[in-house]
C-alpha positions as CSV (number, residue, x, y, z in Angstrom):
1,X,-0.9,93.4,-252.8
2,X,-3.3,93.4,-249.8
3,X,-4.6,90.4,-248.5
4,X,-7.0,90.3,-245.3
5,X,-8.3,87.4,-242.8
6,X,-10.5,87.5,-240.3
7,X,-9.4,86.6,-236.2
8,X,-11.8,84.0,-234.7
9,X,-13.2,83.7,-230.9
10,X,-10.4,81.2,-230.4
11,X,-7.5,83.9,-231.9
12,X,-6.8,81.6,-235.0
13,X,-6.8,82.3,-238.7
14,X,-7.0,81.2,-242.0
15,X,-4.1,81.4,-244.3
16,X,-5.9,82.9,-247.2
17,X,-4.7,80.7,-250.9
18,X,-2.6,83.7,-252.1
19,X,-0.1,84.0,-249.0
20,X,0.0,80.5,-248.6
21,X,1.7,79.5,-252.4
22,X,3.6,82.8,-251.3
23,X,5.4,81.2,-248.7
24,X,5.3,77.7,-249.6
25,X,3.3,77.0,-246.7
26,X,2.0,73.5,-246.0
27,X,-0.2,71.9,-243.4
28,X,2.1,71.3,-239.8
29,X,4.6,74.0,-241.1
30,X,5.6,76.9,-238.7
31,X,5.0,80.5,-239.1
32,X,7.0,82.7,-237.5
33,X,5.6,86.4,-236.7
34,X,9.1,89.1,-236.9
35,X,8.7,92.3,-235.1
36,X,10.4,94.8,-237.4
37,X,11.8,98.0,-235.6
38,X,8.4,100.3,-237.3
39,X,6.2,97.8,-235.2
40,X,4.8,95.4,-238.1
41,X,5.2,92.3,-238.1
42,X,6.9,90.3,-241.3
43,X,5.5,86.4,-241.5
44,X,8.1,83.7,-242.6
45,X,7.8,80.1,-242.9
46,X,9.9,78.3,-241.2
47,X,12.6,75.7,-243.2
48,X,11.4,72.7,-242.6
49,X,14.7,71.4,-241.2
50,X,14.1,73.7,-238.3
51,X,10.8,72.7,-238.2
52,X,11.7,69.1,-237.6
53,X,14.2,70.1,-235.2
54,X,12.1,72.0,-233.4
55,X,9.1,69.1,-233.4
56,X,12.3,66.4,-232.2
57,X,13.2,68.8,-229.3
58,X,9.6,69.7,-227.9
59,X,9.9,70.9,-224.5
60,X,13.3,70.0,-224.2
61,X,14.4,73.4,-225.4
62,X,16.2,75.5,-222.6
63,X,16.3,79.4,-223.0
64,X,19.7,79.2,-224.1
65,X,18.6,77.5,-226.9
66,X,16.6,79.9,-228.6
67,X,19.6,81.9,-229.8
68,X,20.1,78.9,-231.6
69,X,17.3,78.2,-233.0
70,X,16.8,81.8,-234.1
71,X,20.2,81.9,-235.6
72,X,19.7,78.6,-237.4
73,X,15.8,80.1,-238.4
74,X,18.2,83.3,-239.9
75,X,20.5,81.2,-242.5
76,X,17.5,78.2,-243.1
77,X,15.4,81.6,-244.2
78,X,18.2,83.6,-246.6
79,X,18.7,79.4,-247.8
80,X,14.9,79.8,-249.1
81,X,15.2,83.1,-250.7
82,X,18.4,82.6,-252.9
């Protein structure tokens, strides 16, 4: 299935109805754009426990931290797909 959505003049999009239920998207949620090695890009939604982790930590995050966070976005993801 193909699904397409148009870029506005401010670089924002609508999530069309169909990808949203597919990913259990709701409003506030984070989206999180993959680069796969072929150069696509593969859109997940973040757990929401990262979500709220990352909303608690705001600009508090150091570089460090995003290993963390990815590693912790990693196993909240395969938690989603079982």
């Amino acid at each position: 299935m193909s699904v397409t959505t148009k870029i506005t003049a401010k670089y924002q999009i609508t999530l069309p109805l169909t990808v949203r239920r597919s990913l259990n998207a709701k409003i506030g949620d984070l989206l999180a754009f993959v680069q796969q090695p072929d150069g696509s890009y593969r859109v997940q939604a973040v757990p929401p426990r990262l979500t709220d982790a990352l909303r608690l930590a705001g600009k508090r995050l150091q570089p460090g931290d995003f290993r963390e966070v990815h590693r912790e976005f990693e196993e909240g993801w395969d938690d989603q797909t079982r």
